[in-house]
Each structure stands twice: as structure tokens, then as C-alpha cells.
C-alpha positions in Angstrom: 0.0 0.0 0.0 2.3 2.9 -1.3 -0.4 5.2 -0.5 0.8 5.0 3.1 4.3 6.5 2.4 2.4 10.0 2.1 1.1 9.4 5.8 2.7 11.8 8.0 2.4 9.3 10.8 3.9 6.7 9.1 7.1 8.3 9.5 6.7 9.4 11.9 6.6 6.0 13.9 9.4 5.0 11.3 12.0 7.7 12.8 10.7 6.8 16.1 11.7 3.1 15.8 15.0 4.3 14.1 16.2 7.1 17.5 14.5 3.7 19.9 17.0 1.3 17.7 20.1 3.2 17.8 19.3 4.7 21.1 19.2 8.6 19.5 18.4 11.1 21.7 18.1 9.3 25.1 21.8 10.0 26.6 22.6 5.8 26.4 24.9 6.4 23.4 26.6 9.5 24.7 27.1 7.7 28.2 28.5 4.5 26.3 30.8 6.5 24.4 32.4 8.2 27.3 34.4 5.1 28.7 36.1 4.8 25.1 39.6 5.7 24.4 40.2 9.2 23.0 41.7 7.4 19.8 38.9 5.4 19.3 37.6 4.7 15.8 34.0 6.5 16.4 33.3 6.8 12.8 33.3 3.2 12.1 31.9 1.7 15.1 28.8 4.4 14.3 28.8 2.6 10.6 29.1 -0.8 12.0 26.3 0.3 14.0 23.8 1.8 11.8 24.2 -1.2 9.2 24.0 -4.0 12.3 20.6 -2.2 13.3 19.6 -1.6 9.6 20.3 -5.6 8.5 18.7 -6.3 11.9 15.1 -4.3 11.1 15.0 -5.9 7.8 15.5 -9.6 9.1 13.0 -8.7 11.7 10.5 -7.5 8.9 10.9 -10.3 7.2 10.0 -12.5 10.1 6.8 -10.4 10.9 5.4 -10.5 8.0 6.3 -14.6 7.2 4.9 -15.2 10.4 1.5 -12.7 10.2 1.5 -14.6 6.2 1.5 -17.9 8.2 -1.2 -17.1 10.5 -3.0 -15.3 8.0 -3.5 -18.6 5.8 -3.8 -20.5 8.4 -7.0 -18.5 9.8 -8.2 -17.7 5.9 -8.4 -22.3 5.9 -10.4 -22.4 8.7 -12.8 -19.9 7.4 -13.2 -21.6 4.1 -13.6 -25.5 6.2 -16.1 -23.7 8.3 -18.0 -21.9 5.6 -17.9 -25.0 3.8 -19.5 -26.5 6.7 -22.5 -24.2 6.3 -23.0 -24.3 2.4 -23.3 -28.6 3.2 -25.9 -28.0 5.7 -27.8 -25.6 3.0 -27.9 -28.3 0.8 -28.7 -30.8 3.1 -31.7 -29.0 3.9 -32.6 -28.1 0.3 -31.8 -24.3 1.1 -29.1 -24.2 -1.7 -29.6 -26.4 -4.9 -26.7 -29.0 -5.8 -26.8 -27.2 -9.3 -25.2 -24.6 -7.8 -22.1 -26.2 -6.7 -19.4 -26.6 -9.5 -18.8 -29.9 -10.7 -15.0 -30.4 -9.9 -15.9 -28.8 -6.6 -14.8 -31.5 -3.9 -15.8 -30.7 -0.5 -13.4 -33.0 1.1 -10.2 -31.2 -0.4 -11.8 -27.6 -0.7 -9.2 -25.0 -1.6 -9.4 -21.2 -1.1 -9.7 -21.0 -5.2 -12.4 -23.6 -5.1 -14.7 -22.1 -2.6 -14.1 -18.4 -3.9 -15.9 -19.7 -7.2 -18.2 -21.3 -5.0 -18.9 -17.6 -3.3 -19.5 -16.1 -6.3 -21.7 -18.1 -7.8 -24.3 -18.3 -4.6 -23.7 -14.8 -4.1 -24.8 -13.9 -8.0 -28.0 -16.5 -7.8 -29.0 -15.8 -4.3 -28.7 -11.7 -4.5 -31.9 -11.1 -2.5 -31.4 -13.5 0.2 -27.5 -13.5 0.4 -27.5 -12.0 4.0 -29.6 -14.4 5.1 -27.1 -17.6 4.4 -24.0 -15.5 6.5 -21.5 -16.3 4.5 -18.0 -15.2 4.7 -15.9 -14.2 1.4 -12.9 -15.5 3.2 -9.8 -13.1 1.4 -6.9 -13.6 2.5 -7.0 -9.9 2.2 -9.1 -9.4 4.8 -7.2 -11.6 6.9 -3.7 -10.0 6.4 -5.6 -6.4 7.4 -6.6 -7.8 10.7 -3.3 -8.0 11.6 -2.2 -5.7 15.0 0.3 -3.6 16.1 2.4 -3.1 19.0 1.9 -5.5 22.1 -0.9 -7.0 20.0 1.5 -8.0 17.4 3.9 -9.9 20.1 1.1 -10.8 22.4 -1.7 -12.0 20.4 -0.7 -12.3 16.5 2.6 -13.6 17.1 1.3 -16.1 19.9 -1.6 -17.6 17.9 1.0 -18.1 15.1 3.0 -19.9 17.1 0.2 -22.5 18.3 0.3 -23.6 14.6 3.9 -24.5 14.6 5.5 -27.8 14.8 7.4 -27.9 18.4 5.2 -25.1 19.3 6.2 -25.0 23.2 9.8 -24.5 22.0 8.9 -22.0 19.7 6.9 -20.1 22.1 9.9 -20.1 25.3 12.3 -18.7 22.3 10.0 -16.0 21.7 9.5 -14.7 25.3 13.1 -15.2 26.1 13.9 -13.2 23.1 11.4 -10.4 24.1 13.0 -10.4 28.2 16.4 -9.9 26.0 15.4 -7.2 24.1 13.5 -5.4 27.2 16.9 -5.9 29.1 18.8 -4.5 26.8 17.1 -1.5 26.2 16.5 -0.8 29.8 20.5 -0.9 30.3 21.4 1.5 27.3 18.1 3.9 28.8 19.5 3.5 32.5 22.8 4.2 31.3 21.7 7.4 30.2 20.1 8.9 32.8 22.4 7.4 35.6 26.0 8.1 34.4 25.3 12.0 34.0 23.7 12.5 37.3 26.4 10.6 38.8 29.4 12.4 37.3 27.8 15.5 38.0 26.5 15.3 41.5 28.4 12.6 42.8 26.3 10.4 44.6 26.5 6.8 44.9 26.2 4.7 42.0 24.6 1.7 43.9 22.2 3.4 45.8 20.8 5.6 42.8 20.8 2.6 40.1 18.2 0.9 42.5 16.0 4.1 43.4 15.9 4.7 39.8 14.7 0.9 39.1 12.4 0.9 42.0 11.1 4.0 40.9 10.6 2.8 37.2 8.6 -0.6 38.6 6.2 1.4 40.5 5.7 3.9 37.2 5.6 0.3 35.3 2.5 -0.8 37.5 0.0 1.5 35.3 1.1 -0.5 32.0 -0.3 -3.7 33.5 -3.6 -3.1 35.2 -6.8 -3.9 33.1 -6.4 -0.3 31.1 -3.2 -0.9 30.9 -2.7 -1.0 27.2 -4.2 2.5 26.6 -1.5 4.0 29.0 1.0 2.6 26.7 -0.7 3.7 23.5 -0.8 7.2 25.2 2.6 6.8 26.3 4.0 5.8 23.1 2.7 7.5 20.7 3.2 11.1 22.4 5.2 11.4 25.2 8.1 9.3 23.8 7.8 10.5 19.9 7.4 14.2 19.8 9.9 15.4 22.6 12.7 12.9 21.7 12.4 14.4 18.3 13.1 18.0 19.6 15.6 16.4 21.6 17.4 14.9 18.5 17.0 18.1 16.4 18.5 20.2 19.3 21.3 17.9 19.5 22.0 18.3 15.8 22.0 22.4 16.2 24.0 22.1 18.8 26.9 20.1 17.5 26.5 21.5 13.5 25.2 25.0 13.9 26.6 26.4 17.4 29.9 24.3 17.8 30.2 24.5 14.9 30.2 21.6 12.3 34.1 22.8 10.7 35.3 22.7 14.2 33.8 19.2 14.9 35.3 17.8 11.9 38.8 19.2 12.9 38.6 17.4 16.2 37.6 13.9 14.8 40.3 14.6 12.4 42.5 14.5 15.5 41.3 11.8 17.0 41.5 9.4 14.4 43.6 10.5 12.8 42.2 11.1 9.1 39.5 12.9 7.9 36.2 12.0 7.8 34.2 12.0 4.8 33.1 15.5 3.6 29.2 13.2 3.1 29.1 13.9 6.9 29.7 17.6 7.0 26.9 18.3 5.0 24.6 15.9 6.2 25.0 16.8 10.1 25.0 20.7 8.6 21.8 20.6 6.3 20.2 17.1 5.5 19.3 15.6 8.9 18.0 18.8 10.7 16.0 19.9 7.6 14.5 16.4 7.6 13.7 16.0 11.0 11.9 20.0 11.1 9.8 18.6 8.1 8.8 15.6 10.3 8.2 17.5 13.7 6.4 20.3 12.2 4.2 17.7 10.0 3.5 15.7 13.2 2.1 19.2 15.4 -0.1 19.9 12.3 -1.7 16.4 12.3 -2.1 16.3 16.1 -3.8 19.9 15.1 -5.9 18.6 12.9 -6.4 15.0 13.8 -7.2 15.0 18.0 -5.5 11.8 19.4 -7.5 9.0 20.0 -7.3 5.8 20.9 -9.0 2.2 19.3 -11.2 0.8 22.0 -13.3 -2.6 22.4 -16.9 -1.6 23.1 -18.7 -4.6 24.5 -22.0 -3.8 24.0 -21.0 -3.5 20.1 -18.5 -6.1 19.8 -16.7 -4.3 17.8 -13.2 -1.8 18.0 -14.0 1.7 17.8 -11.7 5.0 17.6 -12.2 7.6 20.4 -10.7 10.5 21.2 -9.3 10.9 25.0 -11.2 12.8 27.2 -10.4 16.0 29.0 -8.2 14.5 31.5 -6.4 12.1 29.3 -5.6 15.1 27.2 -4.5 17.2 30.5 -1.9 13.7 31.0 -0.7 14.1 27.6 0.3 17.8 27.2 1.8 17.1 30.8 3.5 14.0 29.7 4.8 16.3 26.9 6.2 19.1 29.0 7.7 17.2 31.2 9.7 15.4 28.9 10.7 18.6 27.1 11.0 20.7 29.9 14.6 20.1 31.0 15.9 21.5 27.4 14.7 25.3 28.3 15.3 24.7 32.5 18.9 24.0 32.2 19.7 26.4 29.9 18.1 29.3 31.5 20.2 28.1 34.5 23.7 27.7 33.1 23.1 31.4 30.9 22.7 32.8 34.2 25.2 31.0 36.1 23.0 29.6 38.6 24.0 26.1 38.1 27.7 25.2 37.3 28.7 23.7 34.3 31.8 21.7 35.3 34.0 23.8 32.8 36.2 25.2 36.1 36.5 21.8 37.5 40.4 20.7 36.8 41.7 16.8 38.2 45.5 16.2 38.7 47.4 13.3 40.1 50.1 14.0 41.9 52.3 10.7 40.9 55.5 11.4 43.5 53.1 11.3 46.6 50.2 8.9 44.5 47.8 11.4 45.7 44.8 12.6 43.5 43.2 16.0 44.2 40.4 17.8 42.9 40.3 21.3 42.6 37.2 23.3 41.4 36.6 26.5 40.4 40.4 27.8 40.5 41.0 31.0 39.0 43.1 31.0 36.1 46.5 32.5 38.0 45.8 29.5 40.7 45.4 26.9 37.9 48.6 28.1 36.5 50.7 28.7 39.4 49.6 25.2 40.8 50.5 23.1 37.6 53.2 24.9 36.7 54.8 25.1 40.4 55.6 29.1 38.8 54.5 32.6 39.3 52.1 33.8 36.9 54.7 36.5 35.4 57.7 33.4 35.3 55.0 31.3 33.1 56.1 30.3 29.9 53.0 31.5 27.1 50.1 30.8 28.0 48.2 27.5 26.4 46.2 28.4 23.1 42.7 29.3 23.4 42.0 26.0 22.0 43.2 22.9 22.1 42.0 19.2 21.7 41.3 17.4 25.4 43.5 14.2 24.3 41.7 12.5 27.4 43.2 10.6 30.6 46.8 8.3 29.6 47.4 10.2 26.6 50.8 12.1 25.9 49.2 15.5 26.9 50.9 18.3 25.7 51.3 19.5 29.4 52.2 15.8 30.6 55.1 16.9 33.7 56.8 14.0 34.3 58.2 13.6 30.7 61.1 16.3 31.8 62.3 15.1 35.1 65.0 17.8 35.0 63.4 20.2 33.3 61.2 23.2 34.5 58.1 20.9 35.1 60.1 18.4 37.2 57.9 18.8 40.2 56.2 15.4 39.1 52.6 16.9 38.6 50.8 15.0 35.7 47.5 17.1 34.0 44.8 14.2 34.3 42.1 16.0 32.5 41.7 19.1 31.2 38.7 20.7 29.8 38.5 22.8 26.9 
């Protein structure tokens, strides 16, 4: 159905599943990447990365979809045995005439193309009194349409698929175990985010926090599994999660193209790994992906403008699904949901441009290897810093150090490293451990 690439929503969800995938815009990658090595080969592991997760989302489409194609069939057969079942009783009871039937028609080995011919010719004599008989068409079609989304698709579609399968019990404990996996391992890169920056910036203790934070995150969970669970997760899904992170990723691309500056970026990963990365990258962190991702943020306000969000719920009395729109408190939890999520973007910048919260930049570590001590000094003023790692007056200094420099990270041969002139003017055995820029 191409006429679905034009759906706003469609991508919507796509680039959604693409920043959940790669972990965009939720601090996990950012925290990962600060354990590695200053020379580190960040441009390919990021291509090793994006092809692993692409080669992944395709292998898992294709499994979907052979398994939804499996059930579908499998359900379209038992529609045709049971509709079979009715047109015999017709003719049992003289309600359908035997001239009706095609002759090479064999009700013990009825096929789908068999009974479709069937249809049509009962449906064509019978017009008036078609209704009446309740007869299904029994498309495949209609079967592959039915097919859900989200939890229903692991939960229902892909368990009662898996009842069909030969060794179905094994089938079915590899499928859970695989979901528990995949849960895990999102959890970790999620908690790594939020965890590693509060603990390098406030220092508190990494124990205690990591279990308030997953005790805190199992009582939040509670709400998912209640009776009205589901429609919590369809509310938190599809618009607390998708609409901030994409602000979040945007901002991230300004930040690092448009205000560091994308020429000074490049100039530092030159550095660091020592060739140059393609000139594909400069133009594509500079104009592609933040022009893309405005196109999909402002087309996803302007259909939650125009379409009000809603939900697909089971009415009883009906049997049937039905959309609805949330009511007025469900709405309230939304736009809340959405604040909330966006609000520490604006709240931490109005903080830091007014210097009511520190930024780390004064904070300077040095190991002092003759007496293995390590001391931390913060917020030194710049003759302090200068007199203390250079063991001189400011005025008996040598230049001062360029207004910038590349941080070459902790064990590399720093510029200022003392202890490679043990006679020389730095002989005092201090060692810069790391410097910020």
C-alpha cells in the first residue's frame, strides 16, 4: 500500500523506531561512548552500528510478515472449512440447490480458489437472500488487514502463530526469552543514560541511585499492566516518547553543527582518528538531517492539530473496535507527559546562561604521581590553575596554552604531561589528568 508513504504518521513512527533502535536522543549512546579511548575509531563503530541495526530491522520484517502470512493462511483455511461446513448444511436441507455447486468442486479437499468460485456463484444466484445464508468471502486480504500492532503483534498475532507450529512450546519459550532480552537490553542503554550524567555531575553513589531509579521505574511500570493498561501505553507511546525525543534529537544536531560549529567538529575527529572523515558527513550533520527532522516534527504538530489523538477501543455492548478520542483528562496527562519530557531542554539552559548552576567547565583533576595522591580542585581561577600546575609565578610562566586545544583524554601524551622532563622546569612530578577545553 504505497499510498501509506504519504502518511505523515507513518514516519513518523518509522524515525521513532530508528532514535529507539540506535538509542538517538536518550543519553545511552553519549554515556556509552564516554568510557572509550580518545583514539577510538568512532566513525566506524557508528557505521558498524547503523548497518547491524539496519540488517537487523529488515531480518525482523521479514520475520513479521512470514509469520502474520503464516497465520493469515492459516486463519483464511479455517474460514473456508467452516464456511464449507454451512453451504453442506444448505444443501442438506434443500436451502441451496446441488446445481449450484461446480462440478469439480470437492468438499473433502476444498481449496481457497475452489470455494471463492463457490462464493461467487451463490452470491450472483441468491442476491436477495445472500445476507440471510452469513457467509464469509474468506480473502486472504481481509485476513492479512486484521493483523495488529504493538503489544498486540507480540502478544496475540505472534502467539496464535505460534500455536500452529511444529514444536510449538519450544517455539513459544524462544520468543519470550527473546522479548526479556530485548526489554533488558534497552532498559541498560536507557538507565545508562540517565544514571552516568547525574552521577558524574552530582556525585552520589552509583549503587544506591541505580536501585532508586529501578524501583522507581517498577512502580511507574504498574499502570502498563492493570486492566487499562494498554491504553497508557498507546498514550505513552505514541506522544510522550515521539514528539519530545524528536526535539531532543534536532537540538542535538543544532548544537553540535550550527553552534559548535560543524568545521570545528570535523577538525577534532580529524584528531582523533587521525584522518579525515568523509566530507558526506559535514553536510549531512550541517543541512540534511535537521532539515529532515523539522519537516517531520512540524508535520506531526499539524496532524495532532488537525487530527485529536484517540485511541482504538473494544466496546462490548458493540463487539466491535472503535476509535475515540481521549477525554479531558487524558488530554491534560498528555500535554503534561509532553512538558515534562521537554521541559529540561529550556530549565537547564536558563540556568547555566545565568550561572545559577555550574557547568563543570572550572572543574580541573590532577594526580600528583610522587606522593600517589589525586586532588580535585574546582573552580580555581586561572592565575591559581597556572601557578599550581606549573609550580611558577604567573609572570615566570612560559605562554600561555592556546585558546583551543584538543582534550587528548586521561593516559594520553598531553601536551602539558610533567613527568616527561624530570629535569626540566616541570620536574615537580605533577601530571594534568584531565583538562577541559
Amino acid at each position: 500500500k504505497l499510498d501509506k508513504m504519504l502518511d505523515p504518521q507513518v514516519w513518523r513512527e518509522a524515525a521513532t523506531q530508528v532514535f529507539f533502535a540506535l538509542g538517538l536522543g536518550f543519553g545511552g549512546v553519549i554515556a556509552f561512548s564516554s568510557y572509550n579511548k580518545q583514539d577510538n575509531n568512532c566513525q566506524f563503530d557508528a557505521t558498524l552500528v547503523s548497518f547491524i541495526n539496519f540488517f537487523t530491522s529488515v531480518l525482523a520484517t521479514l520475520v513479521v510478515f512470514a509469520v502474520l502470512g503464516f497465520k493469515a493462511n492459516i486463519m483464511n483455511e479455517k474460514c473456508v472449512v467452516e464456511n464449507a461446513e454451512k453451504i453442506l448444511g444448505y444443501l442438506n436441507t434443500n436451502v441451496l440447490s446441488h446445481d449450484l455447486i461446480p462440478p469439480h468442486v470437492n468438499f473433502s479437499h476444498l481449496t481457497t480458489k475452489d470455494y471463492n468460485e463457490m462464493y461467487r456463484v451463490i452470491m450472483t444466484v441468491k442476491e436477495g437472500h445472500f445476507k440471510e445464508l452469513g457467509l464469509d468471502a474468506c480473502l486472504l486480504e481481509d485476513e492479512l488487514n486484521k493483523s495488529v500492532q504493538g503489544t498486540g503483534l507480540a502478544f496475540i498475532a505472534f502467539t496464535e502463530a505460534m500455536t500452529h507450529f511444529p514444536a510449538s512450546p519450544f517455539w513459544s519459550v524462544m520468543f519470550f526469552l527473546m522479548l526479556i532480552n530485548l526489554g533488558l537490553g534497552s532498559m541498560i542503554g536507557t538507565m545508562s543514560g540517565i544514571i552516568t550524567p547525574i552521577i558524574d555531575t552530582f556525585k552520589v553513589r552509583k549503587e544506591v541511585f541505580t536501585v532508586g531509579c529501578c524501583i522507581f521505574a517498577f512502580v511507574v511500570g504498574l499502570i502498563f499492566v492493570q486492566r487499562s493498561g494498554n491504553y497508557f501505553v498507546t498514550m505513552f507511546d505514541d506522544y510522550s516518547a515521539t514528539l519530545p525525543l524528536t526535539v531532543v534529537v534536532i537540538l542535538e544536531n543544532i548544537a553540535v553543527a550550527w553552534i559548535y560549529g560543524t568545521k570545528k567538529f570535523m577538525q577534532e575527529l580529524t584528531e582523533m582518528l587521525g584522518f579525515r572523515p568523509y566530507q558526506f558527513y559535514y553536510y549531512t550533520w550541517k543541512y540534511v538531517s535537521p532539515i529532515c527532522m523539522a519537516v517531520l516534527m512540524t508535520a506531526s504538530i499539524i496532524q495532532l492539530g488537525v487530527t485529536p489523538p484517540g485511541y482504538s477501543a473494544w466496546i462490548r455492548e458493540e463487539a466491535a473496535e472503535k476509535f475515540l478520542f481521549y477525554p479531558t483528562w487524558a488530554m491534560a496527562i498528555l500535554i503534561s507527559l509532553i512538558i515534562l519530557a521537554s521541559l529540561p531542554l529550556p530549565l537547564v539552559f536558563i540556568l547555566r546562561q545565568f550561572h545559577l548552576v555550574s557547568d563543570g567547565s572550572n572543574a580541573l583533576s590532577v594526580t600528583y604521581k610522587k606522593g600517589r595522591m589525586m586532588k580535585d580542585i574546582s573552580n580555581l581561577e586561572d592565575n591559581d590553575e597556572t601557578r599550581f600546575i606549573l609550580s611558577k609565578m604567573p609572570s615566570e610562566t612560559p605562554s600561555p596554552m592556546p585558546t583551543h586545544r584538543s582534550y587528548l583524554g586521561p593516559g594520553s601524551n598531553s601536551p602539558l604531561e610533567m613527568s616527561s622532563a624530570p629535569n626540566g622546569r616541570y620536574g615537580s612530578g605533577y601530571l594534568l589528568a584531565s583538562t577541559p577545553e
